[in-house]
C-alpha positions in Angstrom: -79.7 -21.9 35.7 -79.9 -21.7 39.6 -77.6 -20.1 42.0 -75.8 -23.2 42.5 -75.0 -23.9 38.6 -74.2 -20.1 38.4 -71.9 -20.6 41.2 -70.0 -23.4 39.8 -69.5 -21.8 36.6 -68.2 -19.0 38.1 -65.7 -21.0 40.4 -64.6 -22.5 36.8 -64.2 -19.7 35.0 -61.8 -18.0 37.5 -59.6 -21.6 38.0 -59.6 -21.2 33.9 -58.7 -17.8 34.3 -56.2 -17.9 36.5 -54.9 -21.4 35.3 -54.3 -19.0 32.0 -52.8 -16.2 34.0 -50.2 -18.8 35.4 -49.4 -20.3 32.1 -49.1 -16.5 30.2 -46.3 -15.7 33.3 -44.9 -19.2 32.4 -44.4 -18.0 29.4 -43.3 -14.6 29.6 -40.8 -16.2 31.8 -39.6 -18.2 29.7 -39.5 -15.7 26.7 -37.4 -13.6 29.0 -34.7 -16.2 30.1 -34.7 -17.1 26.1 -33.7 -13.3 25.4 -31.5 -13.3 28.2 -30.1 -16.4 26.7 -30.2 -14.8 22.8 -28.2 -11.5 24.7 -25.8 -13.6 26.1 -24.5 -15.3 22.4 -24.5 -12.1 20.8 -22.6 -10.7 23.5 -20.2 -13.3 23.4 -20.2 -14.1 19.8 -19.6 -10.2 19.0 -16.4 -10.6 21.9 -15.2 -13.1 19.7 -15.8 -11.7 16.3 -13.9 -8.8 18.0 -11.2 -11.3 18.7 -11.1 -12.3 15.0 -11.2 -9.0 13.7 -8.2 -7.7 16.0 -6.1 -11.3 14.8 -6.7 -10.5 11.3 -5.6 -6.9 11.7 -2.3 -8.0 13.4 -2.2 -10.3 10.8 -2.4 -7.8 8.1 -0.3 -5.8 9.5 2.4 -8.2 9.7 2.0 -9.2 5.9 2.4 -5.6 5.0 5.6 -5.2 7.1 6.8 -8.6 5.3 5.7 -6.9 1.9 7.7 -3.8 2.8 10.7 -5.2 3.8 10.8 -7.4 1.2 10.0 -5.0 -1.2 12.8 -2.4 0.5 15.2 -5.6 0.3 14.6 -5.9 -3.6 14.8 -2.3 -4.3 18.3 -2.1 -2.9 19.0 -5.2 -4.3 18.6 -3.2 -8.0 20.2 -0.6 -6.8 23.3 -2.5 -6.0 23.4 -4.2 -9.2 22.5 -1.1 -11.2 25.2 1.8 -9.4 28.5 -0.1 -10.4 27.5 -0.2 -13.8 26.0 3.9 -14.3 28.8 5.1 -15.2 29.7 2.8 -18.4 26.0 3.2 -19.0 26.2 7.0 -19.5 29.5 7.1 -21.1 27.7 5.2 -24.0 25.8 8.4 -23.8 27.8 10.8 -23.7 27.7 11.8 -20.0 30.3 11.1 -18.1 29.5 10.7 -14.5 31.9 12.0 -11.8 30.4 10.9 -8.5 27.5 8.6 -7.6 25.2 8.5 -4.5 22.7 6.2 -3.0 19.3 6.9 -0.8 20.0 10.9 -1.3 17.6 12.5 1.3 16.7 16.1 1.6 13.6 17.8 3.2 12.4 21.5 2.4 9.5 23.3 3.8 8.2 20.2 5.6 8.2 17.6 2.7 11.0 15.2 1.7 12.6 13.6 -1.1 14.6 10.4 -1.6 16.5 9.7 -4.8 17.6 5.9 -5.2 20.5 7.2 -6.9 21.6 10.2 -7.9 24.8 10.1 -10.2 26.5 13.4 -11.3 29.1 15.6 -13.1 29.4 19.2 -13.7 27.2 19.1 -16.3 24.3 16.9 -15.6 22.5 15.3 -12.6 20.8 12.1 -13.3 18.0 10.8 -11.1 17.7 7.0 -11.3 14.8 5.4 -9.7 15.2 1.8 -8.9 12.4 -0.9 -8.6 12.6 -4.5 -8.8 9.0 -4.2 -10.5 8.7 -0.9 -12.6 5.5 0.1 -13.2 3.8 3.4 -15.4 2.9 4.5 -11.9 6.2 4.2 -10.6 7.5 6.8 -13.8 4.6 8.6 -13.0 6.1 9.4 -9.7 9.8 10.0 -10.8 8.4 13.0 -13.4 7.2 14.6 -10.3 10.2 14.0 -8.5 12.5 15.1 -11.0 10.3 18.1 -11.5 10.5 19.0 -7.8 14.8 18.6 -7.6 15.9 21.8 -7.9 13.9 23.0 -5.1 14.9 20.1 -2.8 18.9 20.1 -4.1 19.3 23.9 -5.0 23.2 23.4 -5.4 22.6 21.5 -8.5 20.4 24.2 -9.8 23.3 25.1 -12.4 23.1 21.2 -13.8 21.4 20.0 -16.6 18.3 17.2 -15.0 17.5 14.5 -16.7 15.8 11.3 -15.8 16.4 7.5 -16.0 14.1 4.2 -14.6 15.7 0.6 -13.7 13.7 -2.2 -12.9 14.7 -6.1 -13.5 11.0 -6.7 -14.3 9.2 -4.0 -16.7 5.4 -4.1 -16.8 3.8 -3.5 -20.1 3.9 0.0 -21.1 6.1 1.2 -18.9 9.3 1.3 -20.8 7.7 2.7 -23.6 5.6 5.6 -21.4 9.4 6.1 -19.9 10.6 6.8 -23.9 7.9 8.9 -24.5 8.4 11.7 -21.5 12.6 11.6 -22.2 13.6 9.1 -19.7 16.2 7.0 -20.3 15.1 3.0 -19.4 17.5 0.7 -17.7 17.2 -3.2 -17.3 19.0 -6.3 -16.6 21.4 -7.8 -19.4 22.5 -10.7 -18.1 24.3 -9.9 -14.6 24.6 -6.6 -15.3 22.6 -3.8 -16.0 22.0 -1.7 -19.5 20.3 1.5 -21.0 17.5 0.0 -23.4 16.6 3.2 -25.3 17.6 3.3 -29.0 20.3 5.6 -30.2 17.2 8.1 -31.6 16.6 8.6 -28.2 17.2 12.2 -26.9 16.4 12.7 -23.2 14.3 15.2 -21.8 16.1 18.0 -19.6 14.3 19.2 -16.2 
């Protein structure tokens, strides 16, 4: 090969060469506008998602305030149809209820504790707790509660404390759980409202 064929290839090679150069920064080019591009989406798509999330968080929040006050609105529903009718109830039982309250409050060393109603004489304090759906969990909570009233209502220390559950719709198990730990079991009869445990029953005194 003479100088002049050397020459020419060289001239080639460095037009292919650069040629290649140009197209490689072409493509890094475009590769970055792509990411710029692919940046841009997520950004935007993870604003919106955002969006979403924050609309379905309202939105759960609002269910569960609908819930709650629907729930609250049912709950004092029972209790209004159950508190008229406590102290024929009781009578049948031999306790004859002198006064009866609703949504007793009281708050002791920085706790607090809410009876739905709370009928009594100067014998006995009865601690009903209403729901419109009684569950085991629910007379779970009501053993603690009436194992916890004399500290919260010391000026019925003196009484005897026993322990009753109302609900107009009883879930399997739970009237019969109720029976078992010596609470008396109240539901609908009709338009009114009745004790349900036998006459074997003997209630259990807290």
């Amino acid at each position: 090969m003479n100088q002049r064929e050397v020459m020419e290839t060289i001239k080639q090679l460095s037009q292919e060469f650069w040629a290649g150069m140009r197209e490689l920064r072409e493509s890094e080019e475009r590769f970055r506008q792509q990411m710029e591009e692919f940046r841009r989406q997520v950004a935007e798509q993870r604003v919106e998602d955002e969006k979403r999330w924050e609309e379905l968080r309202r939105s759960d929040e609002r269910l569960k305030a609908a819930v709650d006050s629907l729930t609250g609105k049912w709950g004092r529903f029972v209790e209004g149809m159950i508190a008229p009718a406590v102290a024929n109830m009781f009578r049948e039982r031999g306790i004859e209820i002198e006064r009866i309250f609703q949504r007793v409050r009281a708050r002791r060393n920085g706790k607090e504790m809410e009876i739905d109603i709370l009928a009594v004489n100067d014998e006995y304090a009865v601690l009903i707790e209403a729901k419109s759906t009684l569950g085991v969990d629910d007379v779970r909570e009501h053993i603690e509660r009436l194992q916890s009233f004399r500290e919260f209502f010391p000026e019925y220390s003196d009484r005897k404390v026993v322990g009753a559950v109302a609900g107009i719709v009883i879930e399997e198990g739970a009237d019969r759980f109720a029976y078992r730990n010596g609470l008396f079991v109240i539901g609908q009869s009709g338009e009114t409202a009745k004790i349900l445990n036998d006459e074997k029953f003997r209630p259990r005194y807290w």
